[in-house]
N, CA, C and O atoms as CSV, one atom per row, in Angstrom:
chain,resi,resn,atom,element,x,y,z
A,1,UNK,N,N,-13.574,-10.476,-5.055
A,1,UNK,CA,C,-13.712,-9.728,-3.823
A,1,UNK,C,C,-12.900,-10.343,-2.692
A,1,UNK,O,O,-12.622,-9.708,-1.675
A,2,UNK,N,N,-12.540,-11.573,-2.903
A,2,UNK,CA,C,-11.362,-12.193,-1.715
A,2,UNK,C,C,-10.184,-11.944,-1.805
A,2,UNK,O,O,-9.448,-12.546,-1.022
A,3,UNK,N,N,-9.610,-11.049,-2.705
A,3,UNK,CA,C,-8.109,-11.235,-2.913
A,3,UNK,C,C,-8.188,-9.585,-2.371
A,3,UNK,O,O,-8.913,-8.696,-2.819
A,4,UNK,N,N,-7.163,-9.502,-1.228
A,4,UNK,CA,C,-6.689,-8.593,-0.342
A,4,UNK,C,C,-6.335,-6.980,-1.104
A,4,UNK,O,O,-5.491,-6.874,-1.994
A,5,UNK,N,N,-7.130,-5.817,-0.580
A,5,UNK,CA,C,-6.817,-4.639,-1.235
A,5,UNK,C,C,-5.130,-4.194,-1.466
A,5,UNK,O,O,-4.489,-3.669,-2.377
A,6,UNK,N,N,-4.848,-4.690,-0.187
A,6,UNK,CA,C,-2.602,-4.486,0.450
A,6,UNK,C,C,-1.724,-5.271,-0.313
A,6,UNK,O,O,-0.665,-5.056,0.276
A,7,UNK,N,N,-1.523,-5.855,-1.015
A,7,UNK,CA,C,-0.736,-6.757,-1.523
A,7,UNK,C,C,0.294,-6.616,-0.101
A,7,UNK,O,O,0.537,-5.571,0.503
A,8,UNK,N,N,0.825,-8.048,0.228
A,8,UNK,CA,C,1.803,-8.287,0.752
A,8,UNK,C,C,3.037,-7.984,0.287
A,8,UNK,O,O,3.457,-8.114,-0.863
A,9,UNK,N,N,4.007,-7.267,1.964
A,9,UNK,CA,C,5.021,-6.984,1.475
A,9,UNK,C,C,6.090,-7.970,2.382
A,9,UNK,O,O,6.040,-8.444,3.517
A,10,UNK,N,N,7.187,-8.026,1.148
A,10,UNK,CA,C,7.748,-8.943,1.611
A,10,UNK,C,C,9.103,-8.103,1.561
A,10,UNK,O,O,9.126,-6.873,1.510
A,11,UNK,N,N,10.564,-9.168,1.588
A,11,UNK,CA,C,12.059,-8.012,1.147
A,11,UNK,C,C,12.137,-8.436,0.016
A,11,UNK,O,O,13.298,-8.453,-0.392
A,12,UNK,N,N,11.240,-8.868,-0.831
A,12,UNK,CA,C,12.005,-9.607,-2.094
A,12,UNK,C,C,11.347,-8.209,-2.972
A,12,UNK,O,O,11.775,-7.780,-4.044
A,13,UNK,N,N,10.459,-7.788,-2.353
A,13,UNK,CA,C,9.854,-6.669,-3.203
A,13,UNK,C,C,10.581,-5.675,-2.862
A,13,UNK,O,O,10.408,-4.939,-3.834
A,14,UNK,N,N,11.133,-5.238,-2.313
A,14,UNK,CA,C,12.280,-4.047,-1.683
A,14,UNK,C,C,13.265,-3.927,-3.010
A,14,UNK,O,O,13.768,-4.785,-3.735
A,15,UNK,N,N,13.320,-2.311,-3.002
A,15,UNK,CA,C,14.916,-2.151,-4.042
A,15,UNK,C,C,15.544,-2.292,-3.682
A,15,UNK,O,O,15.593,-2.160,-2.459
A,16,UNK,N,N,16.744,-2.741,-4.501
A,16,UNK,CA,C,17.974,-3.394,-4.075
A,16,UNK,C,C,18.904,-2.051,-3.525
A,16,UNK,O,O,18.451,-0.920,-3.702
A,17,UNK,N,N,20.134,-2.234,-2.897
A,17,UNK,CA,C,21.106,-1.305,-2.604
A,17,UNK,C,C,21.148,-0.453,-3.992
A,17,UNK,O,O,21.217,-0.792,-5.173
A,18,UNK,N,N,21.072,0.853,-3.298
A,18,UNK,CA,C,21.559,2.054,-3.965
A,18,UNK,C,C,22.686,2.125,-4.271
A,18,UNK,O,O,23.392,2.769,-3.494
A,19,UNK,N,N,23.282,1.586,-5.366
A,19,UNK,CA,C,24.960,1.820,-5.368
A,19,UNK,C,C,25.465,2.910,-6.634
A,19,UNK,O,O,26.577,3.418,-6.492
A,20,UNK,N,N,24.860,3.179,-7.554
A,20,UNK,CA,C,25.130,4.505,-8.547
A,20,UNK,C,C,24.103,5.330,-8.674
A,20,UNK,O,O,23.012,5.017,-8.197
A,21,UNK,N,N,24.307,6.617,-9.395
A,21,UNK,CA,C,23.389,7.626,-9.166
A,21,UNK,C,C,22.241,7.073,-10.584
A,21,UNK,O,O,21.119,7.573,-10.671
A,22,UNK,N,N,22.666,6.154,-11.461
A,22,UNK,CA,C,21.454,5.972,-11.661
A,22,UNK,C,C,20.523,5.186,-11.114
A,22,UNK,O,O,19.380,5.150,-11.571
A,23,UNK,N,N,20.889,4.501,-10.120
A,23,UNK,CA,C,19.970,3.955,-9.254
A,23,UNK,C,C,19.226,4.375,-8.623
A,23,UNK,O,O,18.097,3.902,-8.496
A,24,UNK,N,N,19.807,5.749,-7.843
A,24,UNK,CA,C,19.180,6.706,-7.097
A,24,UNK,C,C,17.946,7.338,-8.152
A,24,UNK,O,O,16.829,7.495,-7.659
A,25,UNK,N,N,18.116,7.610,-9.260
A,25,UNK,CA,C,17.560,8.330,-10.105
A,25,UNK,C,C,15.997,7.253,-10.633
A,25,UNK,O,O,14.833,7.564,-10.886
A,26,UNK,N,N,16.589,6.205,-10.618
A,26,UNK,CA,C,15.565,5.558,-10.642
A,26,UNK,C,C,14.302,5.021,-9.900
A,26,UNK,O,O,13.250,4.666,-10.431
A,27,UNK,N,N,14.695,5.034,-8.187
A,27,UNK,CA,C,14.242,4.824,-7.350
A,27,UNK,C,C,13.640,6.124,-6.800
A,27,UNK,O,O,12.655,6.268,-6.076
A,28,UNK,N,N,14.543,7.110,-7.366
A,28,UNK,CA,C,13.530,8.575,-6.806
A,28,UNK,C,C,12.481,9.038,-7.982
A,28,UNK,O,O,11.721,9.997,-7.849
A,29,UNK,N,N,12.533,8.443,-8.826
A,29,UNK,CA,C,11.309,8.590,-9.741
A,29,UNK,C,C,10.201,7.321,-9.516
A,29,UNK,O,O,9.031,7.619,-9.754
A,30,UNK,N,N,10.458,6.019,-9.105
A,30,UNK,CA,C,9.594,5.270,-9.057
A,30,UNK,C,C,8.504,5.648,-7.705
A,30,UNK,O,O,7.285,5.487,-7.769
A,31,UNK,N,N,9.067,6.052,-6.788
A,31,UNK,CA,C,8.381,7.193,-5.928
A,31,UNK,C,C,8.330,8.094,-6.136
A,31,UNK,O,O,7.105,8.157,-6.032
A,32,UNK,N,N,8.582,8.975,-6.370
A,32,UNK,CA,C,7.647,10.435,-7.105
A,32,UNK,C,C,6.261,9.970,-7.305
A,32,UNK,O,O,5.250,10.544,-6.900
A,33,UNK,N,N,6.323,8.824,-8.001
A,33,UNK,CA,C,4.788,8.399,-9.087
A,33,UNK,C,C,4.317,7.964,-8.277
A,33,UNK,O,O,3.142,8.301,-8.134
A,34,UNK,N,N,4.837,7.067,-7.354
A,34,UNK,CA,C,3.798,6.153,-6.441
A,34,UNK,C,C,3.044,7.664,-5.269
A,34,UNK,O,O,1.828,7.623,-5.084
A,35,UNK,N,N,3.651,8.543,-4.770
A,35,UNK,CA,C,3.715,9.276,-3.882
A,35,UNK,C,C,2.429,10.596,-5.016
A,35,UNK,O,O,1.396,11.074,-4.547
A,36,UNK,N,N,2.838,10.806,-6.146
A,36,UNK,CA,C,2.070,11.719,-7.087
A,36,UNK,C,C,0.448,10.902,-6.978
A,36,UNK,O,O,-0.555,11.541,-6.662
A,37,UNK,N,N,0.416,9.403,-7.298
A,37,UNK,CA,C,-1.112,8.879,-8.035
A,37,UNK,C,C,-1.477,9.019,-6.605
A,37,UNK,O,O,-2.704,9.109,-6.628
A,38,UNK,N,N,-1.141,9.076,-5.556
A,38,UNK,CA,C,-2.059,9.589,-4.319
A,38,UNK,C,C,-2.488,10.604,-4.404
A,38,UNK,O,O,-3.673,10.817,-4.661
A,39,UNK,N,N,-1.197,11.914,-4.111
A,39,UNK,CA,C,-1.155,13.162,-3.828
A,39,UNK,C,C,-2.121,14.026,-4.829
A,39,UNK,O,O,-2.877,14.899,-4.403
A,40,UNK,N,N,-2.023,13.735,-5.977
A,40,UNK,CA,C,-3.131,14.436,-7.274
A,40,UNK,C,C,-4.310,14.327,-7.191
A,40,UNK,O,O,-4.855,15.383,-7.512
A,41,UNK,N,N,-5.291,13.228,-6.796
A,41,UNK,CA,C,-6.622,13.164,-6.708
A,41,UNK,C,C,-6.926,14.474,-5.195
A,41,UNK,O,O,-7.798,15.319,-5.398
A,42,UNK,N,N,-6.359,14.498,-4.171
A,42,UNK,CA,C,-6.306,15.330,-3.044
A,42,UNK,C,C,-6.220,16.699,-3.583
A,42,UNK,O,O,-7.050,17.591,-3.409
A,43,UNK,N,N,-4.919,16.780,-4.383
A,43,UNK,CA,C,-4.967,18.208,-4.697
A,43,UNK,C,C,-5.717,19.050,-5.272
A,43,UNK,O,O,-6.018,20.173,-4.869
A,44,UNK,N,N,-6.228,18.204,-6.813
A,44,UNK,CA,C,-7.225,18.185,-7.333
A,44,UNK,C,C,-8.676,18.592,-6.978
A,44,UNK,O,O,-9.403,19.476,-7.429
A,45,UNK,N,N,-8.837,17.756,-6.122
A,45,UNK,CA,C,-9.963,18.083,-5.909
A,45,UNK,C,C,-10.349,19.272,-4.825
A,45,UNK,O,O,-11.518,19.653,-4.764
A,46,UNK,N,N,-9.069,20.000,-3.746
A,46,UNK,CA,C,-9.155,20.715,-2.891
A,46,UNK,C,C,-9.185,22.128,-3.329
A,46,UNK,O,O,-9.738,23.034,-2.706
A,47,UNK,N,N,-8.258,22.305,-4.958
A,47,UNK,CA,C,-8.219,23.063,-6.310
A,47,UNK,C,C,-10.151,23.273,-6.592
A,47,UNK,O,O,-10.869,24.268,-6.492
A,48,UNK,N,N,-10.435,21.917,-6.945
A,48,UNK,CA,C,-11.657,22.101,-7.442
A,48,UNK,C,C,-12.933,22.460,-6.309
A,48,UNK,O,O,-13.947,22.798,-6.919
A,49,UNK,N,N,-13.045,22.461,-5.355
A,49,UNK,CA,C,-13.628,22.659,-4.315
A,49,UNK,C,C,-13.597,24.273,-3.993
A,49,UNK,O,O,-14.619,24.942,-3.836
A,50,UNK,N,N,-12.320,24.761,-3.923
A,50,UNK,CA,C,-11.870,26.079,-3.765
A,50,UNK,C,C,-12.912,26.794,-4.805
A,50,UNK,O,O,-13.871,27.562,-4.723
A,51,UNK,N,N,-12.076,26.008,-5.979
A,51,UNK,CA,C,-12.745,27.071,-7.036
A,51,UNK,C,C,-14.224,26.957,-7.272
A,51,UNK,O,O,-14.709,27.623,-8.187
A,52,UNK,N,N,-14.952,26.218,-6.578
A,52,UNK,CA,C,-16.526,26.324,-6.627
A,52,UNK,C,C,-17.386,27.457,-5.947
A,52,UNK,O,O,-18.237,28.229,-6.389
A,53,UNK,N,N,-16.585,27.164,-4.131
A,53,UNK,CA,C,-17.049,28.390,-3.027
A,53,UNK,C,C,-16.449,29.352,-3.674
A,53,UNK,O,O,-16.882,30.358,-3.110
A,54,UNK,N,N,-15.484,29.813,-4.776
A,54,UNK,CA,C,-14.923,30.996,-5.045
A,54,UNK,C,C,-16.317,31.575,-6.202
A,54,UNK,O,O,-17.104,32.509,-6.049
A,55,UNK,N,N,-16.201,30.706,-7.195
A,55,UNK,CA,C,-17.196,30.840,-7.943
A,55,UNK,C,C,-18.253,31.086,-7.551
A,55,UNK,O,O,-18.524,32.112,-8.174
A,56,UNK,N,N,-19.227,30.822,-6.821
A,56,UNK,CA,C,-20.293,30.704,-6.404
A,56,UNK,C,C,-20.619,32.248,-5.298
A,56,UNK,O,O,-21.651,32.912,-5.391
A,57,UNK,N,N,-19.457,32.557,-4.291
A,57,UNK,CA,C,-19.665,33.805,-3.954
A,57,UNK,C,C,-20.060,34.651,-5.277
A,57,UNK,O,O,-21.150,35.082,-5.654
A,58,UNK,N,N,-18.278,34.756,-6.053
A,58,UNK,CA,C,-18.607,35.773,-7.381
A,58,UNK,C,C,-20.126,35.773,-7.806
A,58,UNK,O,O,-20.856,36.715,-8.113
A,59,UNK,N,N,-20.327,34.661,-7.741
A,59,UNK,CA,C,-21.830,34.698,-8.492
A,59,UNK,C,C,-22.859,35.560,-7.916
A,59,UNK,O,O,-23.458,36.487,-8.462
A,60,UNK,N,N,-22.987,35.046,-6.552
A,60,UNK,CA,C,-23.989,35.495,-5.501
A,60,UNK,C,C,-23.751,37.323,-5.271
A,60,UNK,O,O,-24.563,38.100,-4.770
A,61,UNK,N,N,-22.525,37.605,-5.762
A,61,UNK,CA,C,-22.216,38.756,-5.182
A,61,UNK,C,C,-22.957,39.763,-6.220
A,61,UNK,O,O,-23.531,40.781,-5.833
A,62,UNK,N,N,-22.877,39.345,-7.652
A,62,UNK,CA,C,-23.387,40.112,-8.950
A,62,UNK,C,C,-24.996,39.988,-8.793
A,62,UNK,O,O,-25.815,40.707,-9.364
A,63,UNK,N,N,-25.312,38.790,-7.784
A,63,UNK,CA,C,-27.142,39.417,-7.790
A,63,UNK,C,C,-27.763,40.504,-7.317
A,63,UNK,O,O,-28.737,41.029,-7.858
A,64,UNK,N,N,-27.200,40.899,-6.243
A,64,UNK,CA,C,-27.931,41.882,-5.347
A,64,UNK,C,C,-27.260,43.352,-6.086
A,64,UNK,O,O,-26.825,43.519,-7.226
A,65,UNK,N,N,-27.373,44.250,-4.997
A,65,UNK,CA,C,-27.359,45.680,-5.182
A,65,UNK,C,C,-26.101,45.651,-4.711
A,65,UNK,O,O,-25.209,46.126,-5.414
A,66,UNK,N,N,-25.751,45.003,-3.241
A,66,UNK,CA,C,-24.324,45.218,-2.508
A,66,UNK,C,C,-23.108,44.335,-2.885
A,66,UNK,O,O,-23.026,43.108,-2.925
A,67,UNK,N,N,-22.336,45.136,-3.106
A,67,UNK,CA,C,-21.347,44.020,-3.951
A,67,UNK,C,C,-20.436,43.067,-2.833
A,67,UNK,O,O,-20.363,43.632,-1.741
A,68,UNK,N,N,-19.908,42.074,-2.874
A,68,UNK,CA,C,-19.297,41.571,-1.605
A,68,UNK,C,C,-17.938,41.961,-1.501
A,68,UNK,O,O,-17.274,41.633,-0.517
């Protein structure tokens, strides 16, 4: 529990100069992923949230007489 959630950043951890396109290619995929394992749990779950209040009207709507 003492060792820091942030890891320290330093320049030694920095990518090096972009100098060919597979570099670029590499560095724009190593972010994609870092930028995706955030972005997916959010989406995910705003997906799954949606589709509950969606569900749950449908549901409510087939009890009664008046349809919604």
């Amino acid at each position: 529990m003492e060792t820091p959630l942030i890891k320290s950043f330093n320049s030694e951890s920095d990518y090096l100069a972009v100098k060919s396109l597979k570099d670029v290619k590499y560095v724009l995929w190593n972010e994609t992923v870092k930028i995706w394992k955030i972005a997916l749990p959010v989406a995910l779950s705003l997906l799954f949230q949606n589709l509950n209040n969606s569900s749950t009207s449908i549901y409510a709507g087939h009890l009664g007489d008046i349809e919604l």
